[in-house]
NUDREN-52965 format. One record per residue: residue number from 1; residue in one letter; x negated, y, z negated of N, C-alpha, C in turn. Coordinates in steps of 0.1 Angstrom, whole numbers, plus 2048, in hexadecimal, padded with zeros to 3 digits. Atoms other than C-alpha are relative to their C-alpha. Example, Ala and Ser with C-alpha at 12.3 -4.5 7.8 and 13.67 -1.06 7.14 Angstrom:
residues 2
voro,kemi,n_u,n_v,n_w,ca_u,ca_v,ca_w,c_u,c_v,c_w
1,A,7F7,7F4,800,785,7D3,7B2,7F7,80C,800 $
2,S,809,7F5,800,777,7F5,7B9,808,80B,7F8 $
This chain:
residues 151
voro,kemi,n_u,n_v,n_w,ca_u,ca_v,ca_w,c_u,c_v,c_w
1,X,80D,800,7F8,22F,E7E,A12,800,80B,80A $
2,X,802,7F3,7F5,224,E9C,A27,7F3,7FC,80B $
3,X,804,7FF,7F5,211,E97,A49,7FE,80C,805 $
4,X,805,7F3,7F9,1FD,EB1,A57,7F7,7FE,80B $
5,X,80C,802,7F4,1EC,EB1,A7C,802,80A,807 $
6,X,7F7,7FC,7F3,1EC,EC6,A96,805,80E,802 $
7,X,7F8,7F1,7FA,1FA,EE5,A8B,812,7FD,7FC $
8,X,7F6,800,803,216,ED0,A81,804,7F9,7F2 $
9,X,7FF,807,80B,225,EC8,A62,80C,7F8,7F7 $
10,X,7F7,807,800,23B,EAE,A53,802,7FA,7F3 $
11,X,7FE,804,80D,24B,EAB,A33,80D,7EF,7FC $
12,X,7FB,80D,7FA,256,E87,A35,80D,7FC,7F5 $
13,X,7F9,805,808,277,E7F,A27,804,7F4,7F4 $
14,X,805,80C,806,278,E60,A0F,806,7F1,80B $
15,X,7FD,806,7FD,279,E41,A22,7F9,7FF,810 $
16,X,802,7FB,7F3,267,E52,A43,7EF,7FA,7FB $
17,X,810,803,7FF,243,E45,A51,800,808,80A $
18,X,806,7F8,7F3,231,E5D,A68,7F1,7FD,802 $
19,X,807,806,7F8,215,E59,A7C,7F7,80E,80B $
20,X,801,7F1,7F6,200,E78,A92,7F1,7FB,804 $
21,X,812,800,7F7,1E1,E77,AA7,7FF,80B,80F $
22,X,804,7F8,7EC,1D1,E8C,AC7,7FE,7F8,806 $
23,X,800,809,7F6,1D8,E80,AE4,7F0,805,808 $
24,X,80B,7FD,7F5,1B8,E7F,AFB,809,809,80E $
25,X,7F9,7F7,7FC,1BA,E9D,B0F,802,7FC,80F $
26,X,7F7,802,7F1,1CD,E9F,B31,7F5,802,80C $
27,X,80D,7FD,7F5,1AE,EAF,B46,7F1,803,7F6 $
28,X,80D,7F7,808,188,EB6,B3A,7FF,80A,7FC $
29,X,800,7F3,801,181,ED0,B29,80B,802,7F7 $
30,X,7F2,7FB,808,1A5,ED0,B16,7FE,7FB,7F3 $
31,X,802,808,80F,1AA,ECA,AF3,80E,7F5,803 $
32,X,7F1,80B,802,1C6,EAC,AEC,809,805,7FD $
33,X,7F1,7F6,80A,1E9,EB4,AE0,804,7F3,7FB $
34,X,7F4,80E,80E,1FF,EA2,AC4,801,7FA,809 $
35,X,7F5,809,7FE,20F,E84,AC4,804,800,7F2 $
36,X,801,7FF,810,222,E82,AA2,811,7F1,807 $
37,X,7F2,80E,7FE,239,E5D,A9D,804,804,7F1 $
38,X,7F9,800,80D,250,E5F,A80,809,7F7,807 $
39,X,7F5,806,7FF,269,E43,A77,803,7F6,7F3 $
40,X,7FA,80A,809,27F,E2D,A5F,7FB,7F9,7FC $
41,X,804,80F,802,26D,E0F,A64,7F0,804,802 $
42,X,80D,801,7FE,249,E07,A5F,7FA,805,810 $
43,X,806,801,7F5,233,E11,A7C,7F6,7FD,805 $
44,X,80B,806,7FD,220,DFD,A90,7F4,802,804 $
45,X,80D,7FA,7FC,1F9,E02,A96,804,808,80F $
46,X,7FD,7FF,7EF,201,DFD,ABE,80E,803,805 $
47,X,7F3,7FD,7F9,21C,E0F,AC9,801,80A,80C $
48,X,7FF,7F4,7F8,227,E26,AE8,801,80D,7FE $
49,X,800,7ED,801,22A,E49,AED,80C,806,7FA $
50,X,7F3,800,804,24E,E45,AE8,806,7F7,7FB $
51,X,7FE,805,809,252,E2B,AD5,801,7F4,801 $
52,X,801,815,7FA,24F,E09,AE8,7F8,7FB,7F7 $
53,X,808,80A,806,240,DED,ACC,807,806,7F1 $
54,X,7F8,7FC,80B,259,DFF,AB1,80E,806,802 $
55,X,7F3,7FE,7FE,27B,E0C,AC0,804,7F0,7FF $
56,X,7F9,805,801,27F,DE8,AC1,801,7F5,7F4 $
57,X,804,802,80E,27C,DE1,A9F,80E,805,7FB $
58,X,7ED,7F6,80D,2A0,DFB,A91,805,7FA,807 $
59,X,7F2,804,807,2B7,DEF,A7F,80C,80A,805 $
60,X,7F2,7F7,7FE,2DA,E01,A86,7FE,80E,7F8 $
61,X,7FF,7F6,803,2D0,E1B,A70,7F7,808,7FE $
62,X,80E,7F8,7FE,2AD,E23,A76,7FC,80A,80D $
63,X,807,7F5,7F5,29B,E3C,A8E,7F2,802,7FE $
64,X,80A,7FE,7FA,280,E45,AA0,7FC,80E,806 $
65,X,7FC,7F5,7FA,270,E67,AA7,7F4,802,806 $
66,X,80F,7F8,7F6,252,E73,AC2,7FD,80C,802 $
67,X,804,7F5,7FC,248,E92,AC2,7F2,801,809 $
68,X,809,801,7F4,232,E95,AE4,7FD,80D,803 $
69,X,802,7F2,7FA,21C,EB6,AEA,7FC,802,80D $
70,X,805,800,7F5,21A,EBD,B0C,7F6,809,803 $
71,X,80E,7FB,7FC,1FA,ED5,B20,808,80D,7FA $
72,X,7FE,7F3,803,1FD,EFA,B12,806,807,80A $
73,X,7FD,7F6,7F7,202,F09,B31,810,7F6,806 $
74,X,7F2,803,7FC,224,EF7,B34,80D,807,7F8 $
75,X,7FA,7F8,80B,230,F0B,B17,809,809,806 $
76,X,7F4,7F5,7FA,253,F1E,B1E,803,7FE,812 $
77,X,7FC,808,7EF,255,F0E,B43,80B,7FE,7FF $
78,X,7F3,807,7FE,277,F04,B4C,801,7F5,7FC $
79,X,7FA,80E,808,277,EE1,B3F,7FE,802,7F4 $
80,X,806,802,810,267,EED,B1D,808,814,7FB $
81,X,7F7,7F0,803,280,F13,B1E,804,801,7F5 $
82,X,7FC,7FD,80F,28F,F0C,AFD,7F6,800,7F9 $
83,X,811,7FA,809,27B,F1A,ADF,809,7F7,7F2 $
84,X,7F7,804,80D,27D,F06,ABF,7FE,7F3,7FF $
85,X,802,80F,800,27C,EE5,AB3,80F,7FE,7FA $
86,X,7EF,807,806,2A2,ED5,AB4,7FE,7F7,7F7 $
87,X,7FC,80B,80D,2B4,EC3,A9B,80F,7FC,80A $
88,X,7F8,808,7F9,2CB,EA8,AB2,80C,801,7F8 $
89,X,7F1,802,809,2EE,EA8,AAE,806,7F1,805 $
90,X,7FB,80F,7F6,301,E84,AB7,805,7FF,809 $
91,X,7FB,7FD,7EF,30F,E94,AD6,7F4,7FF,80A $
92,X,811,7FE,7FC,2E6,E96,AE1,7FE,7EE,802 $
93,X,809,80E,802,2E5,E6F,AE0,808,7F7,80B $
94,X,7FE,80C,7F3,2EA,E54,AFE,7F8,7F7,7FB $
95,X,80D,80C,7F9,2DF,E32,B07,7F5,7FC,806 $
96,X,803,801,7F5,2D8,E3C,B24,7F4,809,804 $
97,X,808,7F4,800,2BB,E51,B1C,7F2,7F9,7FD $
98,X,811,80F,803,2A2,E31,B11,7FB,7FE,806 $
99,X,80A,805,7F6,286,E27,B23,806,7F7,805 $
100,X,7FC,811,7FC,295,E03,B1F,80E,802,7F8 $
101,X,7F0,807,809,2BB,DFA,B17,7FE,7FA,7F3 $
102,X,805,80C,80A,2B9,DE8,AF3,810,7FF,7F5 $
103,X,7F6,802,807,2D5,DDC,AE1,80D,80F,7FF $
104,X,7F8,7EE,801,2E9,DFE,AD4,7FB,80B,800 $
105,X,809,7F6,803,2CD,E13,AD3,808,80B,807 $
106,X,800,7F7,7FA,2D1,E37,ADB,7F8,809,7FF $
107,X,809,7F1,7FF,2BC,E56,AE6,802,80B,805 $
108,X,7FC,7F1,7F5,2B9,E77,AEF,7F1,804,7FC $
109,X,80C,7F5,7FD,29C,E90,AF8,801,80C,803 $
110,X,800,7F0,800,295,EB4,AF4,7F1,803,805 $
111,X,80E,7FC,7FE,278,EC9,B04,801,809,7FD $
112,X,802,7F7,807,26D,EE7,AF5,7F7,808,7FB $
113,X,80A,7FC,7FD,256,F00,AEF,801,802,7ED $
114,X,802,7FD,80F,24A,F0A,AC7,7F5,804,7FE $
115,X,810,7F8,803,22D,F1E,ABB,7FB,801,80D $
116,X,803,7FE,7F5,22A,F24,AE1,7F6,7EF,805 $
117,X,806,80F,7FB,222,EFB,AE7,80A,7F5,801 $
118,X,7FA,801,7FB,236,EEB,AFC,800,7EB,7F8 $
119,X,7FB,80E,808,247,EC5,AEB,80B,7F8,80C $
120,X,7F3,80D,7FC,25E,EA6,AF5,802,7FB,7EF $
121,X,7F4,809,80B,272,E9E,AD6,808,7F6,803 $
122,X,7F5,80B,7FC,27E,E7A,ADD,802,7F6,7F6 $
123,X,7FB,808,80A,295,E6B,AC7,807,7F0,804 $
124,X,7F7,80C,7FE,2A0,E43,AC3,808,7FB,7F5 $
125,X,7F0,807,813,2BF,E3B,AAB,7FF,7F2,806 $
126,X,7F9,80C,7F9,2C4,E14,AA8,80B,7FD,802 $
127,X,7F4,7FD,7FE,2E8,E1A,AAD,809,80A,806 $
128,X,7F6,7F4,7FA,2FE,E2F,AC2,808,800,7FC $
129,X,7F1,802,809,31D,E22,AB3,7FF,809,7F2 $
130,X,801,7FC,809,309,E30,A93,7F9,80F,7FF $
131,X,80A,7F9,7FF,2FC,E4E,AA0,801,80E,7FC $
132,X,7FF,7F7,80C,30C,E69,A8B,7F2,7FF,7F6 $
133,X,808,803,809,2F9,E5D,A6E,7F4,803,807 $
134,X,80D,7FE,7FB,2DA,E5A,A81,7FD,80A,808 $
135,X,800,7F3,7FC,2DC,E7D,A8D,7F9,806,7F5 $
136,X,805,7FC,80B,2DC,E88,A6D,7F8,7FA,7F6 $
137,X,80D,805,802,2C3,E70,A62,7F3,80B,806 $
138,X,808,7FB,7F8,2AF,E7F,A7A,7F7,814,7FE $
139,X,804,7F2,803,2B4,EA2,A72,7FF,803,7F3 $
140,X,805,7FC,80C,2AC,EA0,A4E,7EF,800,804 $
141,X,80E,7FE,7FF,285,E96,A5D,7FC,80B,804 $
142,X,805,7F5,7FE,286,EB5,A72,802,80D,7FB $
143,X,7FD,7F0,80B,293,ED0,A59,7F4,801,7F7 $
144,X,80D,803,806,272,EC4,A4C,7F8,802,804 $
145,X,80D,7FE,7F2,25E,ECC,A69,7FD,80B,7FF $
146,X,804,7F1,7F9,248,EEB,A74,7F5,7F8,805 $
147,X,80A,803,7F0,235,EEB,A95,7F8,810,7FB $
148,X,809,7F9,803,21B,F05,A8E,7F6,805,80F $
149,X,808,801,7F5,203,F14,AA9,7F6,7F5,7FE $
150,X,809,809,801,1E6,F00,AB6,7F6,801,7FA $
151,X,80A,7FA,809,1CA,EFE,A9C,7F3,801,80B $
């Protein structure tokens, strides 16, 4: 399955559901930016931005992925200085990085700029103990990825 919004595009590995809409924009006058959910497990109509009403749903070997576009003019800022859309390694992953504690879950988050549009890549493995694998889970979705300028 291929997913296309946004400017971004997503060639969905087998077993992956994704998910993309514009966000209503930040001030009048602005256009919206992505949101794009990919993950393991079905996804539910109502879910968060990051993944509250489905992170707690994985299994030990599933994941969860958000891709969040933030305002244009944050593009290449110091929190968003790296260029590129990463691919997590298992050293990139904590506990302690969740909204909420949940069993073994682990996360990590990247900010980043791409086609000059500034992102939060936030990942949830259901396992830290398993989070090799789910690294590289992970990074078969995004070798799949391109972030594109804004249409």
């Amino acid at each position: 399955m291929r997913l296309e919004h946004g400017g971004v595009v997503v060639d969905l590995p087998a077993g992956w559901e994704a998910r993309a809409r514009t966000q209503p924009p930040s001030e009048p006058g602005r256009t919206g930016n992505l949101l794009l959910h990919a993950a393991t497990v079905p996804l539910p109509s109502a879910r968060g931005d990051f993944g509250s009403g489905v992170v707690e749903t994985l299994a030990p070997d599933d994941v969860f992925v958000s891709l969040f576009e933030y305002d244009a003019a944050d593009a290449g800022r110091a929190l968003f200085a790296a260029r590129g859309l990463p691919v997590p390694r298992p050293s990139d992953f904590s506990t302690a990085v969740l909204q909420r504690t949940q069993l073994d879950h682990s996360g990590a988050q990247f900010f980043f700029t791409a086609a000059g549009r500034p992102f939060c890549l936030h990942v949830v493995l259901g396992s830290h103990s398993r989070r090799a694998a789910g690294a590289a889970t992970v990074g078969r979705l995004l070798v799949r990825t391109t972030i594109g300028a804004k249409p």
